[in-house]
C-alpha positions as a Python dict, from the first residue, in 0.01 Angstrom:
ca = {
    (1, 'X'): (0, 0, 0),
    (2, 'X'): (-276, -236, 53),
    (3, 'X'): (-625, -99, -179),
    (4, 'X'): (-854, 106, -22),
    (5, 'X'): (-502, 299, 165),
    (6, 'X'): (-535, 620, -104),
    (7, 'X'): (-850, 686, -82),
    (8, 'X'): (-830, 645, 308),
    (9, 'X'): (-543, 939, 255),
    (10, 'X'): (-746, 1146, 23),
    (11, 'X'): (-1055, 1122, 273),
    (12, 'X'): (-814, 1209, 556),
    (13, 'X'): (-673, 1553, 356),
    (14, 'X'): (-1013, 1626, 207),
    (15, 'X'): (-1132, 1619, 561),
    (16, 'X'): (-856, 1838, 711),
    (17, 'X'): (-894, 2074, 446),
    (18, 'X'): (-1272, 2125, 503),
    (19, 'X'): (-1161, 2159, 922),
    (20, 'X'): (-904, 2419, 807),
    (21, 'X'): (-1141, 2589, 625),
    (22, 'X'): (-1419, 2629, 869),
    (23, 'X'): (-1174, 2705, 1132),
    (24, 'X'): (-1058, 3028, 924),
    (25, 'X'): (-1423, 3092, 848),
    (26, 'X'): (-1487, 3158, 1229),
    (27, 'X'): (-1168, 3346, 1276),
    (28, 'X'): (-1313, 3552, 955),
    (29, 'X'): (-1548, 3635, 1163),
    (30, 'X'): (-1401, 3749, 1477),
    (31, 'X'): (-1129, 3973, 1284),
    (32, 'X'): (-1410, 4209, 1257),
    (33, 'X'): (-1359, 4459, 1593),
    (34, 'X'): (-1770, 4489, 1579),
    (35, 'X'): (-1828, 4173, 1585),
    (36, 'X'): (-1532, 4091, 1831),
    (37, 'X'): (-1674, 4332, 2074),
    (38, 'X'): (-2033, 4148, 2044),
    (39, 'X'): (-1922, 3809, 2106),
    (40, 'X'): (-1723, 3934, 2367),
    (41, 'X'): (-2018, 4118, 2570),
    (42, 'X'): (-2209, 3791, 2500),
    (43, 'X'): (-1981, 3596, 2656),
    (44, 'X'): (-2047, 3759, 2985),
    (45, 'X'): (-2442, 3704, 2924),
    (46, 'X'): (-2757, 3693, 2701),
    (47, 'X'): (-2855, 4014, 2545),
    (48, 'X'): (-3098, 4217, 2295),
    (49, 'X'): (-2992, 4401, 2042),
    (50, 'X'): (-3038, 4756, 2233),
    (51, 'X'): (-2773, 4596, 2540),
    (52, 'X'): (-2520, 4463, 2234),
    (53, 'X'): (-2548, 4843, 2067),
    (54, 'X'): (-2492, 4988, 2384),
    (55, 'X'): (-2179, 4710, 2452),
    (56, 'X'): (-2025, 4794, 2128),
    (57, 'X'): (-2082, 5189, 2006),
    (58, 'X'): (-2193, 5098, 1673),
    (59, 'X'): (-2546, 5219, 1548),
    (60, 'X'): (-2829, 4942, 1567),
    (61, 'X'): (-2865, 4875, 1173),
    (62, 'X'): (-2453, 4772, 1148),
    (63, 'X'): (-2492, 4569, 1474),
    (64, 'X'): (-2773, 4386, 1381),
    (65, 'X'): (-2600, 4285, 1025),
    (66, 'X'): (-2323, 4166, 1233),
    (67, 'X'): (-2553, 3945, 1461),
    (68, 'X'): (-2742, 3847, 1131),
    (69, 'X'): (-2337, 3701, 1032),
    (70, 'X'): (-2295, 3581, 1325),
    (71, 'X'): (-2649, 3349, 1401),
    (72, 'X'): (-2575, 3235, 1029),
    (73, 'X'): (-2241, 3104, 1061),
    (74, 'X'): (-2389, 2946, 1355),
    (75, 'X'): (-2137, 3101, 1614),
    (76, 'X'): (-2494, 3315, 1827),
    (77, 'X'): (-2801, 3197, 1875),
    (78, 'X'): (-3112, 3383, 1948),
    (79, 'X'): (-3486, 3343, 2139),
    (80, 'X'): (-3740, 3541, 2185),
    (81, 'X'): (-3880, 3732, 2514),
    (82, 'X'): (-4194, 3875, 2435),
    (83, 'X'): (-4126, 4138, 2146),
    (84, 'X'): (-3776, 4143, 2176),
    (85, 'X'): (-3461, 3873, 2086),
    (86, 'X'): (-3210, 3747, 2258),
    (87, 'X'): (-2881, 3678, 2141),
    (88, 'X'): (-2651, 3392, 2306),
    (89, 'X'): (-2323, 3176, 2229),
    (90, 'X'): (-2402, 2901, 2093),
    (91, 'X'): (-2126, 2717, 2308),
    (92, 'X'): (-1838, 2715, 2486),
    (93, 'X'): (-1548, 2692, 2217),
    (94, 'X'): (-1658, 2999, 2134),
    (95, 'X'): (-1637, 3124, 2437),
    (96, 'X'): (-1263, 3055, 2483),
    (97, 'X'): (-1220, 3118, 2135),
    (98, 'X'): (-1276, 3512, 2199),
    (99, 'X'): (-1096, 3485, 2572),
    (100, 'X'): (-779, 3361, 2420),
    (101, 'X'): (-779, 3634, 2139),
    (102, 'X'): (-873, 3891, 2403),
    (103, 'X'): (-613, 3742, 2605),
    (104, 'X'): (-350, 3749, 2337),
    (105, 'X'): (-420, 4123, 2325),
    (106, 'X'): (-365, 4182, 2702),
    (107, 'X'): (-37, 3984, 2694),
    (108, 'X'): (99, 4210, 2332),
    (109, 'X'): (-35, 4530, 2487),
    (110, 'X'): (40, 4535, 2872),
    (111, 'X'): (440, 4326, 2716),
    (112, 'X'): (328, 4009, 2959),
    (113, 'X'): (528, 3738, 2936),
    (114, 'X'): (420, 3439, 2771),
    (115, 'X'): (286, 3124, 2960),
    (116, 'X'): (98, 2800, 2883),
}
């Protein structure tokens, strides 16, 4: 091994272990049904926080904690409209991100066969 080649390794695990971890941060954060069911109505379209508790059944105090998790782990993102903000995805891998675990669902519920 030529100098330099451990640390190179050590960078490279260091590095995978920080992806890893961020990776079962967001996934943290979906396992929550609340929030699921959030990110899920956003994915269809902007919203306030009266259209989200609406989307979701939960009173307005939980679902704005959840949104408050959410914009801080940087998953939402929000603007405002007059009085009143508007929550978004913040991009598309989270978008698929919640249509593949919704998807998993369908196939373990409805017994579908699996596919690529």
């Amino acid at each position: 091994m030529g100098p330099g080649t451990h640390g190179a390794g050590a960078r490279h695990a260091q590095e995978r272990g920080d992806r890893l971890e961020a990776a079962a941060s967001v996934l943290a954060l979906l396992a929550d049904r609340t929030r699921l069911a959030l990110m899920e109505r956003l994915c269809r379209s902007e919203a306030d926080v009266t259209t989200l508790t609406e989307a979701c059944g939960a009173a307005r105090p939980s679902v704005s904690q959840h949104l408050a998790k959410l914009r801080l782990a940087g998953l939402v993102s929000t603007r405002k409209d007059g009085r009143r903000v508007v929550y978004s995805l913040r991009h598309g891998h989270v978008r698929r991100l919640v249509d593949e675990a919704l998807n998993v669902a369908d196939h373990q519920l409805r017994s579908l066969p699996p596919h690529d």
